[in-house]
Every structure is written in structure tokens, then in C-alpha cells.
C-alpha positions as CSV (number, residue, x, y, z in Angstrom):
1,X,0.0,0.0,0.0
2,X,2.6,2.7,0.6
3,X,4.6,2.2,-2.5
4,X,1.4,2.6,-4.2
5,X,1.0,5.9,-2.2
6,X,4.5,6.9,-2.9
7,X,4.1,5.8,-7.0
8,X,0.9,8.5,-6.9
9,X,2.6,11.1,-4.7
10,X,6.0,11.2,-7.2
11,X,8.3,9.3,-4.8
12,X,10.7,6.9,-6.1
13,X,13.5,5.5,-4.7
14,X,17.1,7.2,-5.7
15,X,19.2,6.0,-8.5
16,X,21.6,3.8,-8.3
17,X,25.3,4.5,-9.6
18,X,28.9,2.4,-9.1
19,X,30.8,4.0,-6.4
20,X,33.3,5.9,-8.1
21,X,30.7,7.4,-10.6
22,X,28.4,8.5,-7.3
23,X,31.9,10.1,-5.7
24,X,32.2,12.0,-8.7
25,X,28.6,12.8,-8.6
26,X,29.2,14.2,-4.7
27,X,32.2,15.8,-5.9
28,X,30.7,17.8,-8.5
29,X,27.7,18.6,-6.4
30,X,29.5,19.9,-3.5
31,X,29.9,22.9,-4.6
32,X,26.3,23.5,-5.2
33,X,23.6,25.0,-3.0
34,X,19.7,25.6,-3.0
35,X,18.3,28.3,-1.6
36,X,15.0,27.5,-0.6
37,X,11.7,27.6,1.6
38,X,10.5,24.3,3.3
39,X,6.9,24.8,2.6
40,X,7.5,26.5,-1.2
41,X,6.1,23.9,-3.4
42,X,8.3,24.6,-6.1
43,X,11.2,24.1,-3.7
44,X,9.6,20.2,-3.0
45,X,9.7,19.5,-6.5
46,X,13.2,20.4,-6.6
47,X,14.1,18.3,-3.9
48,X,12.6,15.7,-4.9
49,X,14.6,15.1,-7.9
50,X,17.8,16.0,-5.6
51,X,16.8,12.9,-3.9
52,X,16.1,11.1,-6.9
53,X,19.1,11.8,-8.9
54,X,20.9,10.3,-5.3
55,X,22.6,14.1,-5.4
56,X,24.7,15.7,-2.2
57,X,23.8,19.5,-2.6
58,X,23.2,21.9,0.2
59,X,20.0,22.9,1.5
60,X,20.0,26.7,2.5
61,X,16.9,28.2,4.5
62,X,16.2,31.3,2.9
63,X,13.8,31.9,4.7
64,X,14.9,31.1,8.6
65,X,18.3,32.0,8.1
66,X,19.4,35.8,7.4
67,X,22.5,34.9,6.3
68,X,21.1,32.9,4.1
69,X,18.3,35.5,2.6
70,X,20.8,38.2,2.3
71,X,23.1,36.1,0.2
72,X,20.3,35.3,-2.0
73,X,19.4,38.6,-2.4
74,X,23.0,40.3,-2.3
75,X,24.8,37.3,-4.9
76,X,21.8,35.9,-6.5
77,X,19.6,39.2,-7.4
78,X,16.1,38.1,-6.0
79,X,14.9,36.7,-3.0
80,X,13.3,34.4,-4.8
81,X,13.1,30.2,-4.3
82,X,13.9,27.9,-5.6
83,X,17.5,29.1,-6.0
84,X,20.5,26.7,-7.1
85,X,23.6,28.5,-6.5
86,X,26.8,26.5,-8.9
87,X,30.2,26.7,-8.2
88,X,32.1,26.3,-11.1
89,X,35.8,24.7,-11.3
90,X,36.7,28.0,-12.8
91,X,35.5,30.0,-9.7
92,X,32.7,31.5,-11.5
93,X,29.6,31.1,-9.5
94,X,25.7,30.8,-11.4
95,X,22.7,31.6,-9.9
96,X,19.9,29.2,-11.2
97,X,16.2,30.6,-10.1
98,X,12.9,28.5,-11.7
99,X,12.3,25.1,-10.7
100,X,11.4,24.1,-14.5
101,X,15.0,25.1,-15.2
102,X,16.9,23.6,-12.2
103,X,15.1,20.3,-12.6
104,X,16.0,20.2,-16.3
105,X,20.2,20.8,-15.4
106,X,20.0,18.2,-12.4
107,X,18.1,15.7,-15.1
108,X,20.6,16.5,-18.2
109,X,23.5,16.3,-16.4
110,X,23.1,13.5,-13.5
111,X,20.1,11.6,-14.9
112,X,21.8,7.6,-16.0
């Protein structure tokens, strides 16, 4: 009964990757963050695919945590969630704001 509940509700269980393709995974991912709300529904569907795609990214509070919010706003532009902040191996940093778009990245690049 609850994997039928989970299968209507969009749950499904994470991927599954060989070890040293996950630890590149987490080392990629490391050096990204979402800025987000815990209630924002566009922040669940994010996550959800985080936890699909078996990813290791940050979960900032926007909302509880000042810090937090006044990166958003100062770095990012908007205080606006979802957020995914990239790192890139460059140094350059990307601020990623519309769930549509963030799912679509976290798909293309970490989907198997």
C-alpha cells in the first residue's frame, strides 16, 4: 500500500550508480547550493529530484536564516526560491532561479 501511495505522490526510490561514478557525482555537487523555503512547493519539486538523482547539494533556508536570505538577495539578485547556486571549477559562481530550469540541469546532467 505505501509504495502505491508513494508511486501517486511522485516518490521513487534514488538512483543507483557504481561508487566511483556516485563520488564524482558528490564531488561535482559539492559545490552547489539551494536556496530555498521548506513549505514553497516549487522548492519540493526540486528536492525531490535532488533525492532522486541520489545528489549531495546543500539545503540553504532562505527563509529562517538571514545569512542565508541576504546572500540570496545580495549574490543571487532576488529573494526568490527555488535558488541553485553552482560553483564552477573556474571559480565563477551561477545563480539558477525557476524550478522548470533547475530540474531540467539536475536531469541532463546527472540523470543515467
Amino acid at each position: 500500500m505505501l509504495d502505491i501511495i508513494k508511486k501517486l505522490l511522485g516518490a521513487a526510490a534514488p538512483i543507483q550508480r557504481s561508487m566511483d561514478v556516485q563520488q564524482q557525482v558528490d564531488e561535482e555537487t559539492r559545490r552547489f547550493s539551494l536556496y530555498q523555503f521548506s513549505a514553497c512547493s516549487y522548492c519540493i519539486k526540486v528536492r525531490r529530484v535532488i533525492k532522486q538523482l541520489d545528489l549531495n547539494i546543500e539545503y540553504r533556508d532562505a527563509a529562517n536564516n538571514q545569512l542565508w536570505k541576504q546572500a540570496l538577495i545580495r549574490e543571487g539578485g532576488l529573494y526568490q526560491t527555488p535558488c541553485l547556486r553552482i560553483e564552477h571549477l573556474d571559480g565563477s559562481v551561477q545563480w539558477m532561479y525557476e524550478s522548470a530550469d533547475i530540474i531540467r540541469y539536475l536531469k541532463r546532467h546527472y540523470s543515467i
